[in-house]
N, C-alpha and C positions, 0 to 999 in steps of 0.2 A: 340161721345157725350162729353159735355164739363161741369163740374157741380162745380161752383163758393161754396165752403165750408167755410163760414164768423166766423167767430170766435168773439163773444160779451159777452163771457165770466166774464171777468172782472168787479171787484167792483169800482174800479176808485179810491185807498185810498189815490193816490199822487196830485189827481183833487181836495182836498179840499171841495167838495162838500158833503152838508150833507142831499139834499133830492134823487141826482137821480146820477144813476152807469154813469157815464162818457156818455158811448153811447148815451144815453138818453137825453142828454143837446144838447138845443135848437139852432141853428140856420136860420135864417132865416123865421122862422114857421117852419124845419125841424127840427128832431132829427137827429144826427150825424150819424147814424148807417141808418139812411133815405137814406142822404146825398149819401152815401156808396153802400147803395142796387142800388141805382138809376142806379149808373153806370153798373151794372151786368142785371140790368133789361132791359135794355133798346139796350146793348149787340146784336145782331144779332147771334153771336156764343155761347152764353152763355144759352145752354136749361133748365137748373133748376139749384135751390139754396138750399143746408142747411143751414140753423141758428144757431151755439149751442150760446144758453143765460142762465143768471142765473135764475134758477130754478124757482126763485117765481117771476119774471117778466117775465116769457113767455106770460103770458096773457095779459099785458101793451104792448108788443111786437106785439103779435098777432093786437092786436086794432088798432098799427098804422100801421101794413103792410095793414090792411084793408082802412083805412082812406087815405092814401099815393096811393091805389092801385097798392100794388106791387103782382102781380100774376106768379113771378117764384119759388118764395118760396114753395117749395114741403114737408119742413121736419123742422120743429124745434125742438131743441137738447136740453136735460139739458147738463149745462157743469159739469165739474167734478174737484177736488181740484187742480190742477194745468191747466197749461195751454196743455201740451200735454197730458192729460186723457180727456181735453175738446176736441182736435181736433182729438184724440180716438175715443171717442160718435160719434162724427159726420161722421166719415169713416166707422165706423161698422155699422150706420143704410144705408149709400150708397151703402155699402156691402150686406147687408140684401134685400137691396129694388132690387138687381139686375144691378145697376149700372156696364156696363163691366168693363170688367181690362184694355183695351184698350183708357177707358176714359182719359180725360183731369181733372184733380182737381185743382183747383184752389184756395189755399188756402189764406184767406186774412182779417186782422184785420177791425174788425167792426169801430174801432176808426180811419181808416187810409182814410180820402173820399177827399183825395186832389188826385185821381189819374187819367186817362184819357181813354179814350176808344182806344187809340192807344197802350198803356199799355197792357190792355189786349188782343190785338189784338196780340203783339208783342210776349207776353209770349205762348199764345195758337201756334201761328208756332214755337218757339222754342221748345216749349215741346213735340208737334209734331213731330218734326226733331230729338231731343236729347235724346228723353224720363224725361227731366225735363225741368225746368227754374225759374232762381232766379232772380227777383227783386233788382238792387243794384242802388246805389248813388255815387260819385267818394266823397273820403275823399279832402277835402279844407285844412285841420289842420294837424299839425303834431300829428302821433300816437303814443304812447311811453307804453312801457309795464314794470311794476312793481315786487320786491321779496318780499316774505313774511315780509322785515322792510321796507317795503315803500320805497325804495331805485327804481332810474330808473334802471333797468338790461336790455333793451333794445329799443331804438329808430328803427321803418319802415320807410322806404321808402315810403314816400305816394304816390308817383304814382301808386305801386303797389295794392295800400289798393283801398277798395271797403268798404261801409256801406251796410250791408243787410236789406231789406225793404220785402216789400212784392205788389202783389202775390207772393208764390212762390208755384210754379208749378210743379205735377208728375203726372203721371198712375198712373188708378185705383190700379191696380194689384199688385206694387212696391210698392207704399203708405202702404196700405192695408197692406199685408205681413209685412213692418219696421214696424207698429205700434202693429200688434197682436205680431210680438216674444219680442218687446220689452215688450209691455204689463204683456204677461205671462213669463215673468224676474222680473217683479216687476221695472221695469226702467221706470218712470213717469216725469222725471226731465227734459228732452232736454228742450235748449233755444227757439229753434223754428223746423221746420221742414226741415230746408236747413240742421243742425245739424244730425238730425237724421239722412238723408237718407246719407250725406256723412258717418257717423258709419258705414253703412250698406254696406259700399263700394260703394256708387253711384255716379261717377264724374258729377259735378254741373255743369250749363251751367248759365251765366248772362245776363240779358237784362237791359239795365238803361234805367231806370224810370226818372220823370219828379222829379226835385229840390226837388218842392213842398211835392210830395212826403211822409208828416211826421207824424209820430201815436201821437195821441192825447193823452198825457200821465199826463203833469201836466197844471195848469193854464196859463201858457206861453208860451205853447204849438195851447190851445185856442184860446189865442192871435193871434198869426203868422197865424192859420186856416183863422180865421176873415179876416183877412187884406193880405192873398192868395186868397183868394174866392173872395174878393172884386175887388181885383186885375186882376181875371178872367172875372168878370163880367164886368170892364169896358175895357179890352181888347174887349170882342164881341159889346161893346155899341160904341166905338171908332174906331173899326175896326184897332185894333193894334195887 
């Protein structure tokens, strides 16, 4: 079993927008978090979805899974004040509902709908084979890491470096377990979930993902979605 865990948690405070949480902004006639589901629905490996959203837009959520006809959404989540007690909620009701341990989760930002169905094809055999898989991008730019006065204290190699994106992918079982003992630690703060399960001791395994690839985080972000998506659409009108 394979269960897409979407993550639309977020308020969008760096989007500038002052009537709708990031996900929710409009392209095309879609909502970005649309845009998103599309690809997980439409999926052949991919047998159901959870939601976690903010709280008081589940119902604005619901309407447009209805309106959009997306029918793998099984479970929509409130989230919870950080970003891993949202994707908390949403492992403990897959957990609840009987989801095996042997599953595939496939975790992935509602804001992130530039990615491809080869993507997720690619991470389900890895995770398959590895027991995980992360999502990465190759670094273009030099990395450089800072000391508490701002001083550089160290330049990477960027061949070496990788940007993490997402899906990133685990067993039910694994997932599940890193997130209840952190939980009941009171550890709420991990950056994402590739974080967590390496904590937990779990050697990460990477698939690159397409360029495009990027979460929709501030206005110029929106931008490059726009003019990626457009990008796509006349590659299939041109046959490029």
């Amino acid at each position: 079993m394979n269960v897409a865990l979407i993550f639309a948690g977020g308020s969008g405070s760096r989007m500038n927008s002052k009537s709708l949480p990031k996900q929710f902004l409009v392209l095309n006639g879609r909502a970005i978090i649309i845009h998103t589901l599309e690809y997980f629905e439409r999926h052949p490996e991919i047998d159901s979805i959870c939601v976690v959203c903010i709280e008081s837009w589940i119902a604005y959520l619901k309407g447009l899974l209805e309106k959009h006809g997306i029918q793998k959404v099984h479970w929509v989540v409130p989230g919870g004040s950080t970003g891993q007690e949202s994707i908390y909620n949403g492992v403990k009701v897959l957990h609840n509902a009987g989801v095996p341990d042997d599953s595939v989760v496939l975790v992935h930002d509602g804001v992130r709908p530039l990615i491809s169905d080869q993507l997720i094809t690619d991470c389900i055999q890895c995770a398959r084979q590895n027991g995980n898989a992360i999502t990465v991008a190759p670094v273009v730019e030099t990395i450089i890491c800072t000391d508490d006065n701002n001083k550089i204290a160290d330049i990477y190699n960027r061949s070496r470096c990788h940007m993490a994106r997402a899906p990133q992918c685990f067993r039910m079982g694994d997932f599940y377990r890193a997130h209840e003992d952190s939980h009941l630690k009171g550890i709420v703060n991990f950056i994402d979930s590739a974080c967590l399960m390496k904590e937990y001791g779990h050697t990460l395994h990477m698939v690159e993902g397409p360029t495009e690839n990027i979460k929709i985080t501030t206005p110029m972000d929106f931008y490059l979605m726009r003019a990626f998506y457009e990008a796509r659409e006349n590659s299939q009108i041109f046959g490029m």
